[in-house]
C-alpha positions as CSV (number, residue, x, y, z in Angstrom):
1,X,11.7,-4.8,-40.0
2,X,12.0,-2.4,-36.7
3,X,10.7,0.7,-37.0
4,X,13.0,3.5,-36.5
5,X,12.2,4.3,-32.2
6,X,13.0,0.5,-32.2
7,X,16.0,1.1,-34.1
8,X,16.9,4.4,-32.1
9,X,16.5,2.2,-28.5
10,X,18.6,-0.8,-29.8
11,X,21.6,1.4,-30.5
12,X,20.7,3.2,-27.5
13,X,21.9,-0.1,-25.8
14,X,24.5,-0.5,-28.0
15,X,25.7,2.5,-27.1
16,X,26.1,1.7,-23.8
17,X,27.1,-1.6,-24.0
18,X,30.1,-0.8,-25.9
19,X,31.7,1.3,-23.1
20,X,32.3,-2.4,-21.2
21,X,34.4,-3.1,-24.4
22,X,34.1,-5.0,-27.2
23,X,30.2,-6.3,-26.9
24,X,28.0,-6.8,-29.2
25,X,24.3,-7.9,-29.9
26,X,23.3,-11.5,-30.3
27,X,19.8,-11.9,-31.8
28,X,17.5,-14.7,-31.2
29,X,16.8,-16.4,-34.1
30,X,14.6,-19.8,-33.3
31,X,11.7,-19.3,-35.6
32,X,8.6,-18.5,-33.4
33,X,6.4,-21.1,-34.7
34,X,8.7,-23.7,-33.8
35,X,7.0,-22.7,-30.2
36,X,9.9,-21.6,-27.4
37,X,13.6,-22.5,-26.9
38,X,16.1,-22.8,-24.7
39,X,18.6,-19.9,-24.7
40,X,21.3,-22.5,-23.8
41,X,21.3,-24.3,-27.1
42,X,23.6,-22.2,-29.9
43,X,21.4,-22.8,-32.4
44,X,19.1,-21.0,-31.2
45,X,21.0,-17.6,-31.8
46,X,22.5,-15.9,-34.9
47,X,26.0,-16.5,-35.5
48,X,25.4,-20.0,-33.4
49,X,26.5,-18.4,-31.0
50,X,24.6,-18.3,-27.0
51,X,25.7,-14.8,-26.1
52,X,28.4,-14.0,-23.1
53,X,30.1,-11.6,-21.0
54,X,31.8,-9.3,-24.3
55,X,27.6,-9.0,-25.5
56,X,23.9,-8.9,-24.4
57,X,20.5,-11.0,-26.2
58,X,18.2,-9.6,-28.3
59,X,14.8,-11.2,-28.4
60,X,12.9,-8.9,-30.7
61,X,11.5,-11.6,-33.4
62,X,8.3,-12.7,-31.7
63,X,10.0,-16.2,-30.0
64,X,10.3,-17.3,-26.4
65,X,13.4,-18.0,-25.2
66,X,13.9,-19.8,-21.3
67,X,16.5,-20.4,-19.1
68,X,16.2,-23.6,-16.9
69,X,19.7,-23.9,-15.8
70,X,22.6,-21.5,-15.4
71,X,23.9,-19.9,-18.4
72,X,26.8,-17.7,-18.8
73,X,26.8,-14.4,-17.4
74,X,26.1,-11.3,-20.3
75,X,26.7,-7.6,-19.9
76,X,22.9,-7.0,-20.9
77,X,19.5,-7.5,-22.3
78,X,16.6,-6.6,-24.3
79,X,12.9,-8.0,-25.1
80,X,10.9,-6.4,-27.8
81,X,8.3,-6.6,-30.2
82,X,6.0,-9.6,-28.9
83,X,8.5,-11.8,-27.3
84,X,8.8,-13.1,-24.2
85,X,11.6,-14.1,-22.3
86,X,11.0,-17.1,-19.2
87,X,13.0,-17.7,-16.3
88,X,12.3,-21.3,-15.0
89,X,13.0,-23.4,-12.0
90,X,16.5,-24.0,-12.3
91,X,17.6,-21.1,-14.5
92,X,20.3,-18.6,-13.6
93,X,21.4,-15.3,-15.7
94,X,23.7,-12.7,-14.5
95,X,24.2,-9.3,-16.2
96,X,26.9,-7.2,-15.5
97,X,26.8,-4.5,-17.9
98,X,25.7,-0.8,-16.7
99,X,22.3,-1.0,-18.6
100,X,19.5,-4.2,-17.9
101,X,16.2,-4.1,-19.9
102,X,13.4,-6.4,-19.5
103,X,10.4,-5.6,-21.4
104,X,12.0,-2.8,-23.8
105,X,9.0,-2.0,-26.4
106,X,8.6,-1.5,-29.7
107,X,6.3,1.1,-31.1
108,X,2.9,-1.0,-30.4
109,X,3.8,-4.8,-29.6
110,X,3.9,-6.3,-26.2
111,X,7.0,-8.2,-24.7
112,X,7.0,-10.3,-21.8
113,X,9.3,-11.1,-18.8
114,X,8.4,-14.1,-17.1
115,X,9.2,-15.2,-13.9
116,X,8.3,-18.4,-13.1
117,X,11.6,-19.5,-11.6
118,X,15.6,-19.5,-11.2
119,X,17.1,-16.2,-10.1
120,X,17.4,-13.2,-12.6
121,X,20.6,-11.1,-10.5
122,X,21.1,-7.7,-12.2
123,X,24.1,-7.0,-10.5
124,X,25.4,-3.9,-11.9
125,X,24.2,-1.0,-9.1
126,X,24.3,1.7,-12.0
127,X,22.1,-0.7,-14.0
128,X,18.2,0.0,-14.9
129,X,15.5,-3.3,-15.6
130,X,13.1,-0.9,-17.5
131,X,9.4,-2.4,-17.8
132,X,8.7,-0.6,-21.1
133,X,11.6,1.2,-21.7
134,X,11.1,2.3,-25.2
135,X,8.7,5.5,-25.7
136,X,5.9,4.0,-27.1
137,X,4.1,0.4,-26.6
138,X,3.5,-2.3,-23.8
139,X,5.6,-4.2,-21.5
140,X,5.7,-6.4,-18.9
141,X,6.7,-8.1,-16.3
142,X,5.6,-11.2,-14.1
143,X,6.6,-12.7,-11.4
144,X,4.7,-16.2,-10.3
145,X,8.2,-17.7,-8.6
146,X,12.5,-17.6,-8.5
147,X,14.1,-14.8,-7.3
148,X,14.8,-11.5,-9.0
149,X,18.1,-9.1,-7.9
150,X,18.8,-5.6,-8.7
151,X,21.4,-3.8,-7.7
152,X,20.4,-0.6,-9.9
153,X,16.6,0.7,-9.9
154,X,13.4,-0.6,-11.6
155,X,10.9,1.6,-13.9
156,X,8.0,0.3,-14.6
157,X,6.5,2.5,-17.6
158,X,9.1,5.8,-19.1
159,X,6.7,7.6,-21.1
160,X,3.2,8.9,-21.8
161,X,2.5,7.1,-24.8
162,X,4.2,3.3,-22.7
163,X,2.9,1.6,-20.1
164,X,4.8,-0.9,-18.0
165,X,3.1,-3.6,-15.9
166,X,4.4,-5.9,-12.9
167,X,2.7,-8.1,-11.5
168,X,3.9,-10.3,-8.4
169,X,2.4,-13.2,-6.6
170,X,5.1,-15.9,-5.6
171,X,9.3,-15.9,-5.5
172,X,11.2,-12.9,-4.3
173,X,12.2,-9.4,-5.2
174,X,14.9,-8.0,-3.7
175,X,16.1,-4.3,-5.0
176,X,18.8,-2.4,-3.9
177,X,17.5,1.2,-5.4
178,X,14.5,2.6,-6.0
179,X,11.1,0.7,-7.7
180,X,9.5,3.5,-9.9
181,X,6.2,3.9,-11.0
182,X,6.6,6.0,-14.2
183,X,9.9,8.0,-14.8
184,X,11.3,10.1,-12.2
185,X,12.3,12.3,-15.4
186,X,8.8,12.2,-16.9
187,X,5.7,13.6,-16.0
188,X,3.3,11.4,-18.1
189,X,4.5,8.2,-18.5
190,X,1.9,5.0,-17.0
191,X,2.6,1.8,-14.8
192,X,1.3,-0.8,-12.8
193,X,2.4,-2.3,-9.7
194,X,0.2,-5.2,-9.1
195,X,0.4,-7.4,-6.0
196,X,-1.7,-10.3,-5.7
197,X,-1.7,-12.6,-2.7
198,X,0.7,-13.1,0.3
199,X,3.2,-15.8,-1.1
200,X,6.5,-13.1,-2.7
201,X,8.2,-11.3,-0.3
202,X,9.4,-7.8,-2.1
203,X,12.2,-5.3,-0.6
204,X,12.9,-2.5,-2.2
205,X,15.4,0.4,-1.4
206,X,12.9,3.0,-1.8
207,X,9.4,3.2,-3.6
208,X,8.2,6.5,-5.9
209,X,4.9,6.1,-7.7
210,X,5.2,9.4,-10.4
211,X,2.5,8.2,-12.8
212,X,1.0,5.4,-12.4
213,X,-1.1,2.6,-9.9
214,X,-0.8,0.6,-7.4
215,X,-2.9,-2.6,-7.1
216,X,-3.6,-5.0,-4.3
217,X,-6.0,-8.4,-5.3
218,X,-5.6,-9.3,-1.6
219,X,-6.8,-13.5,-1.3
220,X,-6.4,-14.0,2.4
221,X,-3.3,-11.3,2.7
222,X,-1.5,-9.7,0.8
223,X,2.6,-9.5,0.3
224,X,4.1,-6.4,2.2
225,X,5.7,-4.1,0.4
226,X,9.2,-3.9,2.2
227,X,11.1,-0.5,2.2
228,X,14.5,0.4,3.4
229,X,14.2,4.3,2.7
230,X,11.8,6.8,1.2
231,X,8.1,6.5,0.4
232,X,6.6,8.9,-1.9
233,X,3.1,8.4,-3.0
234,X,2.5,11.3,-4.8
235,X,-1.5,10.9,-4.9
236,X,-1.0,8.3,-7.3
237,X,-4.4,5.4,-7.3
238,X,-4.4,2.6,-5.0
239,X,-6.7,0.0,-6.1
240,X,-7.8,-3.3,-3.7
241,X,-9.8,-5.9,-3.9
242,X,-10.8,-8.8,-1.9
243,X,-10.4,-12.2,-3.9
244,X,-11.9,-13.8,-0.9
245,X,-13.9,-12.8,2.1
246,X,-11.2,-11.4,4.6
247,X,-10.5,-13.0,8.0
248,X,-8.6,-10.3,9.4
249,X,-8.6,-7.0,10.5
250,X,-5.3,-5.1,10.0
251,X,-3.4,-5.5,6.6
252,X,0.0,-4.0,6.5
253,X,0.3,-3.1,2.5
254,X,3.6,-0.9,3.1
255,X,6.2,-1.2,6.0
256,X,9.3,1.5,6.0
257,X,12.6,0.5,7.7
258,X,13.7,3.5,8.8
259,X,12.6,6.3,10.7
260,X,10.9,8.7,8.1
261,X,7.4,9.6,7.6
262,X,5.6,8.4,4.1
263,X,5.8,11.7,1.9
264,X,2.1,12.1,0.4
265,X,-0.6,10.0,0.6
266,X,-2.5,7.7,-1.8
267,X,-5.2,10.0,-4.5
268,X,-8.6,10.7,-2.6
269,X,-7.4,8.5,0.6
270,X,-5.7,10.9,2.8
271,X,-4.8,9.6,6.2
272,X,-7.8,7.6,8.4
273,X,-9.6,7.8,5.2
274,X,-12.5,5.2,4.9
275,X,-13.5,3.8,1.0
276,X,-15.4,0.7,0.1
277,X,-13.4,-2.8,-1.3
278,X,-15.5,-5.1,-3.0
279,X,-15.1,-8.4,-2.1
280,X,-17.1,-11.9,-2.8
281,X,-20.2,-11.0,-0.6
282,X,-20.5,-7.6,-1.6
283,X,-18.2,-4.5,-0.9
284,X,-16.6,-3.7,2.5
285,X,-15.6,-1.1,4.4
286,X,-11.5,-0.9,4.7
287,X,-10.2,2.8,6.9
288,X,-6.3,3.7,5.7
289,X,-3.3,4.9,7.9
290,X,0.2,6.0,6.9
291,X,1.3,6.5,10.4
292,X,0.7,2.7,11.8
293,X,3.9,0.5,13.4
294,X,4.1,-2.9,12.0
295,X,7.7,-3.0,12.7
296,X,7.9,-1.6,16.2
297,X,9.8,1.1,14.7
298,X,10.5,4.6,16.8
299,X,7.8,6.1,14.4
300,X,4.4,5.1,12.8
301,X,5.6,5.4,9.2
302,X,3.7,1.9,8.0
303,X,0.8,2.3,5.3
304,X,-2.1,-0.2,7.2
305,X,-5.3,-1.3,6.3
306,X,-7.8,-1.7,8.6
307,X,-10.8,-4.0,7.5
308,X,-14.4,-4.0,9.6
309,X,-14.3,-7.7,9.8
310,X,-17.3,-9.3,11.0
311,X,-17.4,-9.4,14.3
312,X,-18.3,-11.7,17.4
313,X,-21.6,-11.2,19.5
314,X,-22.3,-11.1,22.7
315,X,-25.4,-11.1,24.7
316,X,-25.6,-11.3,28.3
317,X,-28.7,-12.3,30.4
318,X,-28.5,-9.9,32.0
319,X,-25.8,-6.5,32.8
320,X,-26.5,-5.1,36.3
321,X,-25.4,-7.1,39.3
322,X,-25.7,-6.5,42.8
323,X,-23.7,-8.5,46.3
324,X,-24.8,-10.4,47.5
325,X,-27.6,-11.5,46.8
326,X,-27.4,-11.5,42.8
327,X,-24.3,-12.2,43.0
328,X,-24.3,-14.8,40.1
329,X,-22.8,-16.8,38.5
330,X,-24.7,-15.1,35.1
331,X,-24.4,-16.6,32.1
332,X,-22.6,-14.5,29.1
333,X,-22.8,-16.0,25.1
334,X,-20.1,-15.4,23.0
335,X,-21.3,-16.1,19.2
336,X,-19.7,-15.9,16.1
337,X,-21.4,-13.5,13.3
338,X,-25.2,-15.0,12.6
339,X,-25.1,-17.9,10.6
340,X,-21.4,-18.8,11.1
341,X,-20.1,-22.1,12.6
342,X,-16.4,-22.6,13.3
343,X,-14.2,-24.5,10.9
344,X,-11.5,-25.3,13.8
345,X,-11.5,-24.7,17.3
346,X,-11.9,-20.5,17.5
347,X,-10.0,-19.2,21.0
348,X,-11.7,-16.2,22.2
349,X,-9.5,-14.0,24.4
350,X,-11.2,-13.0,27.4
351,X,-10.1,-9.2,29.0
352,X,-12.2,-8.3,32.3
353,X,-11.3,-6.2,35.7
354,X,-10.9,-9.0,38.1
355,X,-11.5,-6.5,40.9
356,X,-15.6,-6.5,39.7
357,X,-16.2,-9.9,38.0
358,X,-14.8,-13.2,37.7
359,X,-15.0,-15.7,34.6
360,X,-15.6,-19.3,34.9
361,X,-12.4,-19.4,36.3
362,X,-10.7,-17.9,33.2
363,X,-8.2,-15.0,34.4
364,X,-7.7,-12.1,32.7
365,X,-6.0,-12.9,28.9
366,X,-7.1,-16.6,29.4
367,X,-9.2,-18.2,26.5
368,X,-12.2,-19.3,26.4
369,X,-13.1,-22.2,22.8
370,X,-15.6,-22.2,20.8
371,X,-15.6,-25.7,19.1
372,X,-15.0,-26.8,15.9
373,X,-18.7,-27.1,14.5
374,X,-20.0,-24.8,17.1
375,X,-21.0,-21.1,17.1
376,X,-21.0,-20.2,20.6
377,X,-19.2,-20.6,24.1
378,X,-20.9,-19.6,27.0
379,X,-19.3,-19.0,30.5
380,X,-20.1,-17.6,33.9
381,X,-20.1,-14.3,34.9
382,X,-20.0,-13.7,38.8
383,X,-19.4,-10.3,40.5
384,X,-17.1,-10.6,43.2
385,X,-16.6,-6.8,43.8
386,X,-18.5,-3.3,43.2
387,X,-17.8,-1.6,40.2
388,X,-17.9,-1.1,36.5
389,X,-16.0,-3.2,33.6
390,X,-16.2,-4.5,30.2
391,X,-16.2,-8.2,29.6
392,X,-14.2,-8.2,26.1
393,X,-13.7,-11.0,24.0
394,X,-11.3,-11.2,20.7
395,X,-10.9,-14.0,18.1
396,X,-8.6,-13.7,15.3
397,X,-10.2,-13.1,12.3
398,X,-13.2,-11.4,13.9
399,X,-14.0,-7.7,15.5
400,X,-13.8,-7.4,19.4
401,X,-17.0,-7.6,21.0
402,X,-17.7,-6.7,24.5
403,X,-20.5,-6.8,27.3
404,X,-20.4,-3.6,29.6
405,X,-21.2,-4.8,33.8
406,X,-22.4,-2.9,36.2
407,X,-21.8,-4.6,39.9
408,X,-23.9,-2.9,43.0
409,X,-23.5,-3.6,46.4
410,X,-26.2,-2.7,49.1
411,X,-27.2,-0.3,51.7
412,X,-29.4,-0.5,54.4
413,X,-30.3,1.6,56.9
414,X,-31.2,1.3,61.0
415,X,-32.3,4.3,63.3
416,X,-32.5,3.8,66.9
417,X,-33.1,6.0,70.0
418,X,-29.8,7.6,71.4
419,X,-30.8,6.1,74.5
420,X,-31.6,2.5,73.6
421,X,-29.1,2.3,70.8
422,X,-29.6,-1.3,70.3
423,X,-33.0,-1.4,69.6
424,X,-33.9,-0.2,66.1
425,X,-36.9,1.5,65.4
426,X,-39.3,0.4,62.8
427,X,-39.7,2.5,59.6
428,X,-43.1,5.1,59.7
429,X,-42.7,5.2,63.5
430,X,-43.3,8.5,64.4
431,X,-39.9,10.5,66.3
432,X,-40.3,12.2,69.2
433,X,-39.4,16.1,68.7
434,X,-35.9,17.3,69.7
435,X,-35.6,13.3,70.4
436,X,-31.9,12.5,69.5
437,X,-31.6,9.1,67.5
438,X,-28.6,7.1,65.8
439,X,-28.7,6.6,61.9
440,X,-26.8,3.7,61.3
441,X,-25.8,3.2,57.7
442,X,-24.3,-0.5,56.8
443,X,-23.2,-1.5,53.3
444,X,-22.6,-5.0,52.1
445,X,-19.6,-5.5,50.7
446,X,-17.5,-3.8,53.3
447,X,-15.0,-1.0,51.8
448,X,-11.7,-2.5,50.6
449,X,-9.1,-1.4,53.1
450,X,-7.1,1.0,51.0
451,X,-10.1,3.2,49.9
452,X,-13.1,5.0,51.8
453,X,-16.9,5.6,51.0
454,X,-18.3,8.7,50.8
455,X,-22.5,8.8,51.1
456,X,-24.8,10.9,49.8
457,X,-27.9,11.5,52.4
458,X,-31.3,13.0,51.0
459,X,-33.7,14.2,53.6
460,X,-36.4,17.3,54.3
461,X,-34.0,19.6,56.2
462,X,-37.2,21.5,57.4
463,X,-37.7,18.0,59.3
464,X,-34.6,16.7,60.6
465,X,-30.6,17.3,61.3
466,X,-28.5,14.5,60.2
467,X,-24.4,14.4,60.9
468,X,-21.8,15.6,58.3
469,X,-19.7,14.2,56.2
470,X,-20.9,10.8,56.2
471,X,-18.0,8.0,55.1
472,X,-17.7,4.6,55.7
473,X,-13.7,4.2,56.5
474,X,-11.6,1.3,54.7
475,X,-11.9,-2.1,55.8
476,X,-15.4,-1.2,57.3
477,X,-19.4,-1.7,56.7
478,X,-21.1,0.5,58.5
479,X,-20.6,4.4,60.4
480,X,-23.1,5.6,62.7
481,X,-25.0,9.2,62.5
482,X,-26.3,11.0,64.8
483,X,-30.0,12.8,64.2
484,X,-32.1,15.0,65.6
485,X,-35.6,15.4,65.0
486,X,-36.0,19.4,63.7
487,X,-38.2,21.7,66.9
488,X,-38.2,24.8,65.2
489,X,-40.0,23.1,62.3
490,X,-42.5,21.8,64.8
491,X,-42.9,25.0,66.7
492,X,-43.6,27.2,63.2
493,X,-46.5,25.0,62.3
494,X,-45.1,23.1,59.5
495,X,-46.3,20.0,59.1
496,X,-45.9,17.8,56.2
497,X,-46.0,13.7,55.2
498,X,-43.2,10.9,57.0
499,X,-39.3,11.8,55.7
500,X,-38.2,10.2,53.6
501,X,-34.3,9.5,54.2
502,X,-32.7,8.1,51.5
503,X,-28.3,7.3,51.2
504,X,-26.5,6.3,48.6
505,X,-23.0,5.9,47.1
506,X,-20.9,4.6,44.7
507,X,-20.9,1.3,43.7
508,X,-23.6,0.5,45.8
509,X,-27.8,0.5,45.4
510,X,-29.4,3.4,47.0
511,X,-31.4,2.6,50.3
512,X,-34.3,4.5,51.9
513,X,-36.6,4.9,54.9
514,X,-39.8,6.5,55.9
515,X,-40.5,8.7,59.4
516,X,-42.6,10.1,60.7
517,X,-42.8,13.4,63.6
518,X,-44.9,12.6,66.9
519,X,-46.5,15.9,66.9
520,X,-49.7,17.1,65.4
521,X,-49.7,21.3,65.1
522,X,-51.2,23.0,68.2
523,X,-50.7,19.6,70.4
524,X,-49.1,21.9,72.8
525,X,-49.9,19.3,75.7
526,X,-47.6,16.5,73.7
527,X,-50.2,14.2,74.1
528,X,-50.3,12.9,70.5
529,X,-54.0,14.5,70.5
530,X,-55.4,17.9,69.8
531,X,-58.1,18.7,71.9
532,X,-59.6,20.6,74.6
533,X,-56.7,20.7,77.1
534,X,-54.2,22.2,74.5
535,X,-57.0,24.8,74.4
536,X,-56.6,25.3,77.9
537,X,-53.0,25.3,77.8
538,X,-52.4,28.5,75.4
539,X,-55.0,30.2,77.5
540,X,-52.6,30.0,80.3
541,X,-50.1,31.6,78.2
542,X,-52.2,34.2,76.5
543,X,-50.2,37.5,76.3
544,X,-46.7,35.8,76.7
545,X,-44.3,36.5,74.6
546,X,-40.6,35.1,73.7
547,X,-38.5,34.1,76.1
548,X,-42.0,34.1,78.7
549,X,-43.7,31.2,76.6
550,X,-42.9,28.0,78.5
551,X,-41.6,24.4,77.3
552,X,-45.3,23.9,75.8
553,X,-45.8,24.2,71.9
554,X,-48.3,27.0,72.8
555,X,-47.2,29.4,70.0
556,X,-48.4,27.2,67.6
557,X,-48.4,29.7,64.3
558,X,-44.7,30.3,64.6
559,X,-44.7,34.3,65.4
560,X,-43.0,34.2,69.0
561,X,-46.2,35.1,70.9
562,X,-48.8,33.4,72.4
563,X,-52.7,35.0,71.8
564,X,-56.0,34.1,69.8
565,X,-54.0,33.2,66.4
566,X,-52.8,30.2,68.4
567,X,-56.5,29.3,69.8
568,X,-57.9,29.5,66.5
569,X,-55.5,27.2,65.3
570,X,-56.1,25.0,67.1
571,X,-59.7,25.0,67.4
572,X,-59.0,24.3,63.7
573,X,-56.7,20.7,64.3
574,X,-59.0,19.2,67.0
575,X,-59.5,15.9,66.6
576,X,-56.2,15.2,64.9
577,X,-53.4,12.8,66.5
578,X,-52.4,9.6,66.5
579,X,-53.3,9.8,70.6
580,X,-57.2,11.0,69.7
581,X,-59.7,8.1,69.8
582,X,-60.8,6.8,67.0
């Protein structure tokens, strides 16, 4: 006996089934322990009768009733109390009427739509397919194959004391209107959208979650959820899980057609949210965006998920080149996560500057394999110009990975005198003061012809005077400075260790020499000694001043006169000199 909501929502359907005319109800009547039937057979039905255009089926006494071939159309339908209803391979059922209702619930039994098969077509665009219509109770809906049309809108769940459940993993679902999570006109009614798996394809006109969840069991991917027009997500749940370890990185869960944003966001996931998804090895991290571009539409308006898959390895021998003479080749692994070994051949994308390095050959977007049964490829690395670059290899199914190079060329450096230009002079040899030299600065590689090089020269000012700017043109390897070996310095006294002259630049190692001044302080006779005759020497000069002191360092304290500072000074660096015996 229904209880009187059941009664209330049958003649609710009554209701509006009679406005197509003359329908009426046909109950199914095949006695439930007789096990299920075939809604073909007249028997089957009260009044022997399978029903038809003028009517819509009833199941409501606890049978199953399936449909596995094509049975005339009916204006409408309705499942309740615990009965099921099962489309299978084969089966066909139209309705036409302006009301559809799978699932419809009694006051606390389940009913069931199955979908195994066939094609369900609700073809009536005012229609509803309700999963749980009724106020109160359980319904539900799933979908394992066959195809399911609706031209009207789908609720799963009305009411705050129903809840409505479909679940999807195979066949299609293909909806004109909207897919509803809970009632648009309701505020507490519950539901369940559950996908599970990659094999149904769903497209819906637009998708509203009021009340209720969405669920993802993801087993290698998971079916898209396809939508022509709105999104609004209302900060309802969004549940995932990983039935199997995932492969993959990015998992579009919700492409939009058209060129709107997603209204809302999922509850405590707001946009590049990160939250944990367990999985078979333990949970993993999974980051959410609203704004990604599956479809290569003129917006990001697709709900993605982006999984830290494990990732490939690298581990060069080594990360700093120089030309040429470590030139390489170098070798550079490429391994699959520790402990891994590759089902089928793995192709690695390979992405590099060609400019710095080269690859085994391997240009730029060219693969390199990693066997099947192996878990590592390894290929050589040779610079070829100066630089930096990133040597970055990709696999499906894994995290980039990528080596960072650093290629060096080298500077040398030659001074000779300016009068004997081609004969260098050996690092630590002492320069002759006010003695005019040539600093030749030579880089290997040469600078490519469309650029120039700039270098940076470090050197005691207080000692010598080296020619600005310094650059190496394009399409050359060397530029020639001139340098002079600092008198002033000399003449105040200040004496210090060999200069150090060092040059660098971009791209290239730094290079650096040692020299040294010829003069010892108070060697006023430039004999590379201090002694007795430089004694004599300031003597002659004692009282000058300025512009009267002659070519001979006599004013060897630096104060622009000659008297007994300078002989004291001297008398202090006797001995000294690389000219003084030994």
């Amino acid at each position: 006996m229904l209880c009187k909501r059941m009664i209330v929502f049958i003649s609710i359907l009554a209701a509006v089934a009679m406005t197509a005319g003359n329908a009426y109800a046909i109950s199914w009547s095949k006695d439930p322990g007789e096990g299920p039937g075939d809604w073909n057979v007249a028997e089957n039905w009260d009044e022997t009768r399978v029903p038809g255009a003028d009517g819509w089926g009833l199941i409501a006494n606890g049978g199953t009733a399936y449909i596995d071939t094509a049975v005339p159309d009916i204006l409408a339908f309705s499942i309740l109390g615990p009965s099921t209803l099962e489309m299978r391979d084969g089966g066909s059922l139209t309705t036409t009427g302006g009301f559809g209702d799978s699932a419809g619930c009694g006051d606390t039994t389940d009913s069931t739509l199955l979908m195994k098969g066939g094609t369900l077509n609700l073809s009536n665009p005012d229609g509803w397919l309700g999963v749980c219509w009724a106020h109160s109770g359980s319904g539900y809906l799933v979908q394992t194959g066959g195809d399911l049309i609706c031209a009207g809108i789908i609720v799963v769940g009305l009411d705050s004391t129903s809840y409505g459940s479909y679940e999807i993993s195979g066949g299609s679902l293909s909806l004109a209107g909207e897919f509803q999570i809970g009632n648009r006109g309701r505020t507490g009614a519950n539901g369940l959208f559950k996908i599970i798996g990659d094999d149904a394809t769903i497209d819906l006109g637009a998708y509203y979650m009021r009340v209720g969840t969405l669920e993802l069991d993801i087993d290698g991917g998971i079916s898209p959820i396809n939508v022509g027009g709105s999104v609004e997500l209302n900060g309802r749940p969004l549940d995932v899980e990983f039935l199997a370890d995932p492969a993959f990185q990015s998992i579009p869960i919700i492409v939009k057609g058209d060129d709107s944003p997603v209204n809302g966001t999922f509850g405590g996931k707001p946009e590049g949210a990160a939250f944990m998804v367990p999985s078979p090895s333990g949970d993993i991290e999974v980051f959410i965006t609203y704004e990604g571009n599956v479809d290569g539409g003129s917006i990001g308006n697709d709900v993605v998920l982006t999984v830290n898959a494990p990732g490939l390895e690298m581990a060069p021998a080594e990360d700093a080149f120089s030309l040429p003479n470590n030139a390489g080749p170098h070798p550079q692994t490429i391994s699959l996560p520790e402990g891994e070994t590759a089902v089928g051949d793995v192709l690695v994308t390979l992405t590099y500057d060609e400019a710095v390095i080269s690859v085994d050959g391997i240009a730029p977007g060219g693969t390199a394999t990693i066997a099947q049964g192996a878990s590592s490829v390894t290929v050589s690395v040779s610079a070829v110009g100066t630089g930096s670059t990133s040597l970055t290899a990709a696999a499906e199914g894994y995290a980039a990975a990528s080596a960072s190079y650093e290629v060096t060329g080298e500077l040398s450096l030659s001074l000779a005198s300016a009068d004997e230009p081609g004969t260098p002079i050996e690092a630590g040899t002492p320069l002759i003061l006010d003695g005019e030299y040539i600093l030749t600065v030579s880089c290997d590689p040469a600078v490519p012809a469309e650029s120039s090089l700039e270098l940076s020269i470090a050197y005691d000012e207080m000692f010598l005077s080296i020619e600005e700017p310094a650059i190496i043109d394009g399409g050359n390897a060397s530029v020639e400075l001139s340098v002079t070996a600092d008198a002033a310095t000399v003449a105040a006294g200040i004496w210090g260790p060999p200069v150090t002259v060092t040059v660098s630049a971009g791209g290239y190692a730094p290079a650096s020499a040692d020299y040294a001044i010829s003069f010892e302080p108070g060697d006023a006779t430039d004999d590379n000694c201090v002694n007795v005759q430089d004694l004599l020497a300031i003597r002659g000069q004692l009282g000058k001043e300025g512009s009267e002191i002659d070519e001979l360092a006599t004013d060897v304290d630096g104060d622009d006169k000659v008297n007994v500072l300078d002989l004291l000074a001297v008398r202090g660096a006797l001995g000294n000199g690389s000219g003084c015996p030994q």
